[in-house]
N, C-alpha and C positions, 0 to 999 in steps of 0.2 A: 792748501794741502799739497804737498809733494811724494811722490811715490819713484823710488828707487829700486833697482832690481839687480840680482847677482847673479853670477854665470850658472850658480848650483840650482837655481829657478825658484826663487825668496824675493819676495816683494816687500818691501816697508815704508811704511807713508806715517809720514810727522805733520800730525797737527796743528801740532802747540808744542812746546817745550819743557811738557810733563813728562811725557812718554811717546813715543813712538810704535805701533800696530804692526806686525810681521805674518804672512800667511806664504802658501804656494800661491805660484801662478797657475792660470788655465793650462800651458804646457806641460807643465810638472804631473798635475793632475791627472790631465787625459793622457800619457805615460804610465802610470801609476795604477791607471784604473778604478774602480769601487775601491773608496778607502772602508776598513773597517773596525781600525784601533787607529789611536793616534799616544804617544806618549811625549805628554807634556812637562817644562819644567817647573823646579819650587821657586813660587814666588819670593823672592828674597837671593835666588843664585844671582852668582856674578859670570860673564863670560868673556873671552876675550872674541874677535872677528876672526871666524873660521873655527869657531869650536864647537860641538856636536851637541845642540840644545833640546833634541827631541829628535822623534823616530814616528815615520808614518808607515802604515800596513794598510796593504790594500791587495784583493784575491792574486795578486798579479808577484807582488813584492814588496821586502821592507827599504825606507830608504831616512838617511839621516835627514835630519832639518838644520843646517846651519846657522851661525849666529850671522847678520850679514854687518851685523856692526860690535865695538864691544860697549858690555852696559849689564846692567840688573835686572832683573824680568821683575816686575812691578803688577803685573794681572796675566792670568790663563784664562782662556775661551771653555768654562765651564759645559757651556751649550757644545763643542766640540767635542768635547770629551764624551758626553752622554749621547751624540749621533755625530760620529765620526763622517757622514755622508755631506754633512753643510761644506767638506773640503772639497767633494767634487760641484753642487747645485749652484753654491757660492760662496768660490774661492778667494774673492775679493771684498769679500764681505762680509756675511754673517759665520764665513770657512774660518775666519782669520786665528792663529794658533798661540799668540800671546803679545802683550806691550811690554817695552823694552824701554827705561831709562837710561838715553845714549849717553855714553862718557867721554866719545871725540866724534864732534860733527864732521870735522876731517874728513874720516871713515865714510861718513854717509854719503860726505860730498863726492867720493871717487868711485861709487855705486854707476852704474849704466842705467840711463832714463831710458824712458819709452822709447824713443825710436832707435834705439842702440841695443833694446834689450830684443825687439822685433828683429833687427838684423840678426844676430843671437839666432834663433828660434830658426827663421829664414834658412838659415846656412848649416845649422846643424843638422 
């Protein structure tokens, strides 16, 4: 399992190479505060990296969700949808906002790992 992260605070961790998982991170989150809508996309979109795949609401603010790679969205976090709150309890996990079948691993590979995405966070 690897898990790569973007400057926008989108995390995405590949599997297998069916699909790849994309959520916020814990910083994004606690920014964000109580989410309490999330809008997700249709499975079957195509998007390119950097293009506006969804919209999180939380008492605080709305904010886009970036695509951090380009690819098709293949499954939505159902369970997110119906309690938008698993984005703040667990954003790495049961938070996560949709699988994405990547179309250049490229992309993924020029994503910022953990301890690049901490100095990130660190500094900003």
């Amino acid at each position: 399992m690897t898990t790569m992260y973007t400057s926008d605070h989108e995390w995405i961790n590949i599997e297998d190479h069916e699909a790849a998982t994309v959520g916020i991170t814990h910083h994004a989150q606690d920014a964000l505060g109580d989410v309490v809508f999330v809008d997700l996309p249709a499975v079957g979109s195509s998007f390119k990296k950097g293009d506006v795949a969804g919209v999180v609401e939380s008492v605080k603010a709305a904010a886009d969700l970036y695509m951090p790679v380009a690819g098709e969205i293949v499954e939505v976090n159902e369970a997110l949808r119906a309690d938008p709150s698993l984005a703040n309890t667990d954003p790495l996990g049961n938070g996560w906002f949709f699988k994405v079948h990547v179309t250049d691993m490229g992309e993924f590979d020029q994503l910022m790992d953990g301890p690049a995405y901490d100095l990130l966070v660190r500094n900003s």
